[in-house]
N, C-alpha and C positions, 0 to 999 in steps of 0.2 A: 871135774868140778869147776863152778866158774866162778871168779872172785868179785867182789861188785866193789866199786870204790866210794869209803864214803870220804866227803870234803872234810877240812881240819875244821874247828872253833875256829881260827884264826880267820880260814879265807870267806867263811859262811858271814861272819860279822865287818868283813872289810867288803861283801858285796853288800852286806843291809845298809853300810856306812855311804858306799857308790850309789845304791839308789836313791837312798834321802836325798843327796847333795845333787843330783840330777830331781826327783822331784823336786825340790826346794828352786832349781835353777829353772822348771819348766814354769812355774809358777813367777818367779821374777821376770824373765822373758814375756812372760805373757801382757806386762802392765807395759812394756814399752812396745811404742808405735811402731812396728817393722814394714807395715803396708802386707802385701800379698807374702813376705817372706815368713811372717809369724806362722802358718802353718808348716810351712817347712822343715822350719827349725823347732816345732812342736813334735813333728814325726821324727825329725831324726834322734832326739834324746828318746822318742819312744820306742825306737826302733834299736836303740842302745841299751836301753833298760830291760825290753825285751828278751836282748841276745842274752844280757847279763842272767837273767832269769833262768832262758832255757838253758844254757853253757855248765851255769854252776850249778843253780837250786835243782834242777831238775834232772840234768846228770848229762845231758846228752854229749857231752866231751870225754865219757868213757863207755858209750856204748858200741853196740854193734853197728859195721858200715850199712848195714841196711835200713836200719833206726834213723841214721844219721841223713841215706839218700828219702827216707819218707819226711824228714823237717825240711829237708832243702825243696821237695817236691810241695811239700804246704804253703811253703815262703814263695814258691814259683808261682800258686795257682794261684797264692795273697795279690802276688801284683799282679798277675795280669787279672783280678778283678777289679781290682783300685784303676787301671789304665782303662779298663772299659767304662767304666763310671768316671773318671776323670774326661776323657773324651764324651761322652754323649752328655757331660753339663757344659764343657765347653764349646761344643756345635749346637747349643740351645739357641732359641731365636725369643729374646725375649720383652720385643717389643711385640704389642698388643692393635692392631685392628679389627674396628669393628666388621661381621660379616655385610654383605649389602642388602641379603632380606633383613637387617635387623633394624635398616634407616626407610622402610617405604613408608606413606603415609597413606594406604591403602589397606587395614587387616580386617577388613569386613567380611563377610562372606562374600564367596565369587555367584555374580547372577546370571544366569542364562541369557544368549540372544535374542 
């Protein structure tokens, strides 16, 4: 027979408490200027509040090691899509030229010799 574990009142209400206080903190961060870092540090409390979710609410800190290797294996496949997509906006070319059929001053039809 297998026992499931359920969390106390105590820690279920000190992580609702953790996540307020991180969203409340993502939303403060958000009003000040960081330049490029404000995304950053947007992911990292979400990526905190996240773990808090899966760990506790969801139970994965008393399941089975193979449950546990299928999150870590989700989390693995999370970044390397975020790195594919982080990469191909960063090698973007995003200055604009016009093509040079698009400046002739000739779109008449073409006439025979």
């Amino acid at each position: 027979m297998t026992s499931t574990h359920v969390p106390t009142v105590r820690i279920l209400v000190t992580i609702w408490a953790v996540l307020v206080v991180l969203t409340w903190t993502t939303v403060t961060v958000s009003h000040i200027e960081l330049g490029p870092w404000n995304v950053v540090v947007a992911l990292v409390i979400a990526v905190i509040k996240a773990s808090c979710v899966g760990w506790i609410f969801m139970g994965v800190r008393f399941t089975s090691p193979l449950t546990k290797l299928f999150v870590v294996a989700g989390l693995v496949w999370l970044t390397i899509m975020i790195l594919i997509t982080t990469s191909d906006y960063a090698t973007r070319r995003w200055d604009y030229h016009a093509q040079p059929w698009a400046n002739t001053k000739d779109n008449g039809p073409a006439t025979a010799p």
